[in-house]
C-alpha positions in Angstrom: 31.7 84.0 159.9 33.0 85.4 156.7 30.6 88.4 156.6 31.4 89.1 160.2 35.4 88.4 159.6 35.2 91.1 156.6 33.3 93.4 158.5 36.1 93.2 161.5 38.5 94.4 158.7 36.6 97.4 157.4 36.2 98.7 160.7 40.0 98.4 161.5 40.6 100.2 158.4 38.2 103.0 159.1 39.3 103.5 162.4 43.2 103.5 161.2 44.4 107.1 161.3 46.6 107.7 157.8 46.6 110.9 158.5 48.9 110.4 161.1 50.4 107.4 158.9 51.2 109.9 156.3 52.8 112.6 158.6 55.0 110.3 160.5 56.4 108.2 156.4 56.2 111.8 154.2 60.1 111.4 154.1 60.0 108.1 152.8 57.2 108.4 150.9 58.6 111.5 148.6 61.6 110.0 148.2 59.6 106.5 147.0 58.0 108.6 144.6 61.4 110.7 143.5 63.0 107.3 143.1 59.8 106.5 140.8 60.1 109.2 138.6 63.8 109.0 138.1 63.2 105.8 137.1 61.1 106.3 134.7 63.0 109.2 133.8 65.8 106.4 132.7 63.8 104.2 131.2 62.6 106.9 129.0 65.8 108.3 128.0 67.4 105.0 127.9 64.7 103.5 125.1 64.5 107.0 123.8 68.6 107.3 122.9 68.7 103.4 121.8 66.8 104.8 119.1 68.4 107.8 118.0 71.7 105.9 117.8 70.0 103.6 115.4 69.5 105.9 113.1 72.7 106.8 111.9 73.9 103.4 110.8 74.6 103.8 107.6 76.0 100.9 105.3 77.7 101.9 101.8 78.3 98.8 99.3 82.1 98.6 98.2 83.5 96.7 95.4 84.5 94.0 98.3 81.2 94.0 100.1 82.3 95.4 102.6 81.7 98.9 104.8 83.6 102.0 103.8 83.2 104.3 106.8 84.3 107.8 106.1 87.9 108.3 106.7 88.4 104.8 105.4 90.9 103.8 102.1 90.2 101.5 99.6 93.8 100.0 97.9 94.7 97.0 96.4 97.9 94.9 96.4 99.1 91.8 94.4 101.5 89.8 93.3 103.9 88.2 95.9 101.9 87.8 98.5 99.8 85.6 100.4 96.4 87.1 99.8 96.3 90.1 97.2 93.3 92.0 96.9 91.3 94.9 97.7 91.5 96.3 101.6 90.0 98.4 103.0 91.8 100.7 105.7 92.1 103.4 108.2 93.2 106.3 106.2 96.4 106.5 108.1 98.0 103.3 107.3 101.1 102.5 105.7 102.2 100.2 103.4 103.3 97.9 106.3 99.7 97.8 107.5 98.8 96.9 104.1 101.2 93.9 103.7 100.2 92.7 107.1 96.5 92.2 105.7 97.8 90.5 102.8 99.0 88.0 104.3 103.0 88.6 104.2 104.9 88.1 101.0 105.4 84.4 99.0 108.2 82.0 99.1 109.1 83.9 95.4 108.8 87.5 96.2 111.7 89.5 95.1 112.9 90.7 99.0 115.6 92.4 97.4 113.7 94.3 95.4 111.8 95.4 98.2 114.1 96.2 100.2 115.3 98.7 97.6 112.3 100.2 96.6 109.2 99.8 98.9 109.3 102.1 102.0 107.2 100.0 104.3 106.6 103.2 106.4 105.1 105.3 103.4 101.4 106.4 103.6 99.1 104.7 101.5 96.1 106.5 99.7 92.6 106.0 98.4 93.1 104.1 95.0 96.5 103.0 95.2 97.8 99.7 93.9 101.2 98.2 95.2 102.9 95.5 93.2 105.6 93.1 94.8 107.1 91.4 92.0 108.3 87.8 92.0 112.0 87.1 91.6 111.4 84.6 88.0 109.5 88.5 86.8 112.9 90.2 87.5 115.1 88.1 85.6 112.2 87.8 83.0 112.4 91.3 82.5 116.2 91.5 82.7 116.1 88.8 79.7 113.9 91.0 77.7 116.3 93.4 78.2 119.8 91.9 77.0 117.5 90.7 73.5 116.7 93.6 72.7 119.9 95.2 73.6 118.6 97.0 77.3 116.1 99.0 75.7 114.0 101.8 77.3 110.6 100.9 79.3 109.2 103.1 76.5 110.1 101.4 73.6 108.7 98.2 74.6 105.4 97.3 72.7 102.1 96.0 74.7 99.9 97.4 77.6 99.8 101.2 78.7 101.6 100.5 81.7 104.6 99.1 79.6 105.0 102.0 78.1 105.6 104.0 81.3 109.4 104.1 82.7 109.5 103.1 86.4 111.2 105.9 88.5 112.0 103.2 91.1 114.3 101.6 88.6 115.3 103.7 85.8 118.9 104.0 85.3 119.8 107.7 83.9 119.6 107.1 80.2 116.2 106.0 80.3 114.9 109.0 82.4 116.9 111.0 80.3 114.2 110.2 77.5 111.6 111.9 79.6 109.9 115.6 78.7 112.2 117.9 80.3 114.3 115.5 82.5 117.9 116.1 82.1 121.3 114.5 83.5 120.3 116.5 86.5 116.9 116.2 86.8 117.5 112.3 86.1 120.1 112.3 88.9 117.5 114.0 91.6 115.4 111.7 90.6 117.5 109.1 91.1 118.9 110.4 94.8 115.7 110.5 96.1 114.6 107.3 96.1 112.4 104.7 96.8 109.0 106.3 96.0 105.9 104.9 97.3 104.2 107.3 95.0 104.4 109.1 91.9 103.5 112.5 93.5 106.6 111.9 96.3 108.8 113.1 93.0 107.4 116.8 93.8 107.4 115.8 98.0 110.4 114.5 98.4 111.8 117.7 96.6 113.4 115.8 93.3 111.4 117.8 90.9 110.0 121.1 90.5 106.3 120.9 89.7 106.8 122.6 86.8 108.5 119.4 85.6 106.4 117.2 87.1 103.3 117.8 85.1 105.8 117.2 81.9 106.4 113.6 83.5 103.7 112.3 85.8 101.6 110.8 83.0 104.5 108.9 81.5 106.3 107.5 84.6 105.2 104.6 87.3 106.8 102.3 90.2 105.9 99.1 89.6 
């Protein structure tokens, strides 16, 4: 019964006519097979662009271990505040941004002083350090002071950066002692502040830049 079941079924499939089959689907079959192709057309290009994107990740080692796309900053903040360190940010953040990151400031951060001479809106830049002293520093300093009868920033003994006069909060007769900083020089200097950086002296318009190569060396902010 087998044999003669099989048999049944090859002669149906002889006599079927796909000829006529063909002529009465050719729609559907050409778009069956355009539908085929596309998809393998997407498949391809899908695998094929998976690949290519792969290939440009590229991962640079920073001092933090972290990622430095290109664009990005690298500057560091300490003191008084929560979490100081080395960030790493969009190379159009502001000090703001940067204080954010860090956590806020302490209990003991000198807001006053900050308010005075931190412009939270400043731009930051690649390499900079910001310092947010604590309020026991100020009147540590201010002690120093008044025993040694208020002396300059440069005339105090110790690191390099003790040596440097800070243009934030110079008073005139200290800046005065600087290369070719007068009364009015020292008064511009003075009128234009806070400074978020040493190069804002020239920006800001308090020095020519003739001057400022005289100084730049021997001045700071924090």
């Amino acid at each position: 019964m087998e044999s003669g079941g099989s048999s049944g079924i090859w002669e149906k499939i002889k006599g079927y006519n796909f000829d006529a089959f063909l002529e009465k689907n050719k729609i559907v079959i050409v778009l069956l097979l355009l539908g085929l192709i596309l998809l393998g057309l997407g498949i391809f290009y899908f695998r094929n662009n998976n690949f290519i994107d792969s290939g440009k990740i590229e991962v640079l080692e920073t001092p933090t271990g972290s990622q430095k796309k290109e664009g990005d900053i690298l500057v560091e903040i300490s003191g008084g505040v929560e979490k100081p360190g080395v960030y790493k940010l969009s190379s159009d953040s502001r000090i703001e941004d940067l204080l954010v990151q860090s956590g806020g400031l302490t209990a003991d951060a000198d807001r006053s002083w900050m308010e005075k001479y931190i412009n939270r809106a400043a731009k930051l830049a690649d390499g900079q350090k910001i310092y947010i002293p604590r309020v026991d520093e100020q009147s540590d300093i201010l002690s120093a002071k008044n025993y040694e009868g208020y002396q300059t920033a440069s005339s105090v003994q110790g690191s390099a950066s003790e040596n440097l006069i800070n243009i934030n909060t110079a008073n005139l007769k200290e800046l005065d002692t600087l290369p070719g900083i007068g009364p009015v020089y020292g008064q511009s200097i003075i009128d234009h502040r806070p400074y978020s950086s040493v190069e804002e002296l020239m920006s800001k318009g308090a020095l020519k830049k003739s001057v400022y190569e005289k100084i730049k060396d021997k001045v700071t902010l924090y």
